[in-house]
C-alpha positions as YAML, in Angstrom:
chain: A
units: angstrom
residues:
- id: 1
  name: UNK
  ca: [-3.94, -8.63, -0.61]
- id: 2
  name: UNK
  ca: [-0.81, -9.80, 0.08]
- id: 3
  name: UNK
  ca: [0.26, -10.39, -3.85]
- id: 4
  name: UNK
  ca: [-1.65, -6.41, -4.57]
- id: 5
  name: UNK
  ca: [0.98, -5.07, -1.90]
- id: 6
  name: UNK
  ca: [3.82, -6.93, -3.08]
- id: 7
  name: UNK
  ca: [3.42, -6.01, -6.64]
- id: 8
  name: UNK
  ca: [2.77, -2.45, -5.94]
- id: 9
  name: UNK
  ca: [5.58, -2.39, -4.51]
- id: 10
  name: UNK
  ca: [7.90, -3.92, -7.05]
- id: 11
  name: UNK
  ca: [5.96, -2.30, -9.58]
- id: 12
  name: UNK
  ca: [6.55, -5.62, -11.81]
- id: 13
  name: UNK
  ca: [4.51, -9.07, -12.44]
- id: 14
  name: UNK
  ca: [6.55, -11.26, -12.64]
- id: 15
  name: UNK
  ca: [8.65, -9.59, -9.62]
- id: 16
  name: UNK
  ca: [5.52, -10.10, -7.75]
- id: 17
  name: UNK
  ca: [5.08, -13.62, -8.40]
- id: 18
  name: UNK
  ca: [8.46, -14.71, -8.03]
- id: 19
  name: UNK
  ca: [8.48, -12.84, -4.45]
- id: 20
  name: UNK
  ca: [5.25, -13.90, -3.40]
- id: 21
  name: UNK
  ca: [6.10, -17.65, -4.81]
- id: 22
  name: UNK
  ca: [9.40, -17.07, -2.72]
- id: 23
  name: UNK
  ca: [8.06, -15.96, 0.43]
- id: 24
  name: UNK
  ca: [4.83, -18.87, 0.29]
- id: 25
  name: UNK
  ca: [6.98, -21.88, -0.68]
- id: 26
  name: UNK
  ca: [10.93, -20.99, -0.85]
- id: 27
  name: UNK
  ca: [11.24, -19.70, 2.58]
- id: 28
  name: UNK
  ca: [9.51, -23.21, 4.51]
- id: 29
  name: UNK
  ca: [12.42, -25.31, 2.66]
- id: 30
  name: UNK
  ca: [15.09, -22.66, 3.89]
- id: 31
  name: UNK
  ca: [13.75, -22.71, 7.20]
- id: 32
  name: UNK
  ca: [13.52, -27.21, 7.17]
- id: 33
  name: UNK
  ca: [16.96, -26.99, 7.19]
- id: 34
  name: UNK
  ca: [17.75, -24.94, 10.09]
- id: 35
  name: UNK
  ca: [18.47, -26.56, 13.24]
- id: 36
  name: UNK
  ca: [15.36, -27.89, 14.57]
- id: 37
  name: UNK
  ca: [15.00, -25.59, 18.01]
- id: 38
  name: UNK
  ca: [15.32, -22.62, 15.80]
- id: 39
  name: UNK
  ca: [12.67, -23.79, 12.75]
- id: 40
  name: UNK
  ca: [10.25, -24.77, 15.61]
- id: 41
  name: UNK
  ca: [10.24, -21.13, 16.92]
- id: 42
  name: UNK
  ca: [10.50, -19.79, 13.45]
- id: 43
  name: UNK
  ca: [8.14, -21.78, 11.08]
- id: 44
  name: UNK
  ca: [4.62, -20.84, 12.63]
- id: 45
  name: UNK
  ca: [4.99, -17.65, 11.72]
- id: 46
  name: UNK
  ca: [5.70, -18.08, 8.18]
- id: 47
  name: UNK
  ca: [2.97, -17.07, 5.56]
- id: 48
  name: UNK
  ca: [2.40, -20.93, 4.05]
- id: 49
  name: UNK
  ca: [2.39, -22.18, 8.20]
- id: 50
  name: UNK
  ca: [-0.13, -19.52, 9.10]
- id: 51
  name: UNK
  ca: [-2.38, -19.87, 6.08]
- id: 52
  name: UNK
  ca: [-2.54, -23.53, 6.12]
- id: 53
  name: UNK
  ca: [-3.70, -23.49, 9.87]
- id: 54
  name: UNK
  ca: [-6.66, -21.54, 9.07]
- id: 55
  name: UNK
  ca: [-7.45, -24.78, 7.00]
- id: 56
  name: UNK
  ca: [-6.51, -27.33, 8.02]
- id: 57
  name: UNK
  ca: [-7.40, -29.49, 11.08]
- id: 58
  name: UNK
  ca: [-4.80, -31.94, 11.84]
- id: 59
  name: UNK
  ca: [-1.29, -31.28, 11.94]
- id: 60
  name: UNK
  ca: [2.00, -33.15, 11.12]
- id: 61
  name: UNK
  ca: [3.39, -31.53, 14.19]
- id: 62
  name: UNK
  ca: [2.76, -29.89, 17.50]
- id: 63
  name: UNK
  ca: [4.99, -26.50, 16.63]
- id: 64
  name: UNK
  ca: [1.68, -24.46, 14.95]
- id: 65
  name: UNK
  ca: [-0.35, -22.01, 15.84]
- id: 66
  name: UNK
  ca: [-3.92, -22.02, 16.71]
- id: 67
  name: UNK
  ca: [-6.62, -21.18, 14.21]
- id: 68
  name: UNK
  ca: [-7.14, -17.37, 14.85]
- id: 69
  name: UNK
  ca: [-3.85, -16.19, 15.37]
- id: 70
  name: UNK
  ca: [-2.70, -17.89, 12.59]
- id: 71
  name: UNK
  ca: [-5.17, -15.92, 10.49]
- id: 72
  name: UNK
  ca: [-3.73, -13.12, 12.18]
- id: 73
  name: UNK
  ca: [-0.33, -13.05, 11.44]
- id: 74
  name: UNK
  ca: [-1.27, -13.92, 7.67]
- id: 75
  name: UNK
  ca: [-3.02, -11.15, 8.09]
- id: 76
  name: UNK
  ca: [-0.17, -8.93, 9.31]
- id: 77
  name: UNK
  ca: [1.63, -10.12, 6.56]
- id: 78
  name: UNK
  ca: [-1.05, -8.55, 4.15]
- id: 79
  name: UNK
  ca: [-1.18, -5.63, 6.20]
- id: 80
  name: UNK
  ca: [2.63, -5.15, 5.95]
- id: 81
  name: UNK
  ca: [2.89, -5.39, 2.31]
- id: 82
  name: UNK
  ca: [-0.45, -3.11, 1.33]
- id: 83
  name: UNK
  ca: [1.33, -0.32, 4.13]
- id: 84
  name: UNK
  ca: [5.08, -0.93, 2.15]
- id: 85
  name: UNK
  ca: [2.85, -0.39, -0.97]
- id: 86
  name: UNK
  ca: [1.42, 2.46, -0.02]
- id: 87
  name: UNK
  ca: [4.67, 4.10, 1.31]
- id: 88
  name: UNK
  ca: [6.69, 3.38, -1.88]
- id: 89
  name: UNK
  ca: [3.36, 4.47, -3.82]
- id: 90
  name: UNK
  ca: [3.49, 7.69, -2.08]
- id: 91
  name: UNK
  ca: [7.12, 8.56, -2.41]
- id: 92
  name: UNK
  ca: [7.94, 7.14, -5.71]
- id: 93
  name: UNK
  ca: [4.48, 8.43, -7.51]
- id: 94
  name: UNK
  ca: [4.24, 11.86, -6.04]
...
């Protein structure tokens, strides 16, 4: 849901992907090399962080978040981009 609402959005595929790929995988590496008090408060909430708690078991480090609320804020992140979609949908397609 998350890759529908961004490329509804952008109205492009390969805009899509590169966002989404940006977003899932670009943004942890930007965020590794912030000081370390600031990615410990900020990487749990990233897309790839949330996602991968909701799999996994064991963790590299204590700074995650537990199972259901990191399904929830990948969740919110879904949620975000289908209600951006359908804003943009409305306004540009009316």
């Amino acid at each position: 849901m998350l890759c529908v609402g961004l490329g509804a959005m952008l109205r492009n595929t390969a805009g899509g992907i590169a966002t989404f790929a940006g977003l899932l995988f670009v943004l942890p590496g930007i965020s590794a090399i912030l000081p370390s008090s600031v990615n410990n408060a900020v990487s749990p909430y990233l897309p790839l962080n949330a996602g991968t708690t909701v799999a996994s078991h064991s963790f590299d480090n204590s700074h995650h978040l537990a199972t259901w609320a990191g399904f929830a804020v990948f969740c919110a992140y879904a949620a975000a981009a289908i209600a951006g979609a359908s804003l943009v949908m409305l306004r540009r397609d009316a």
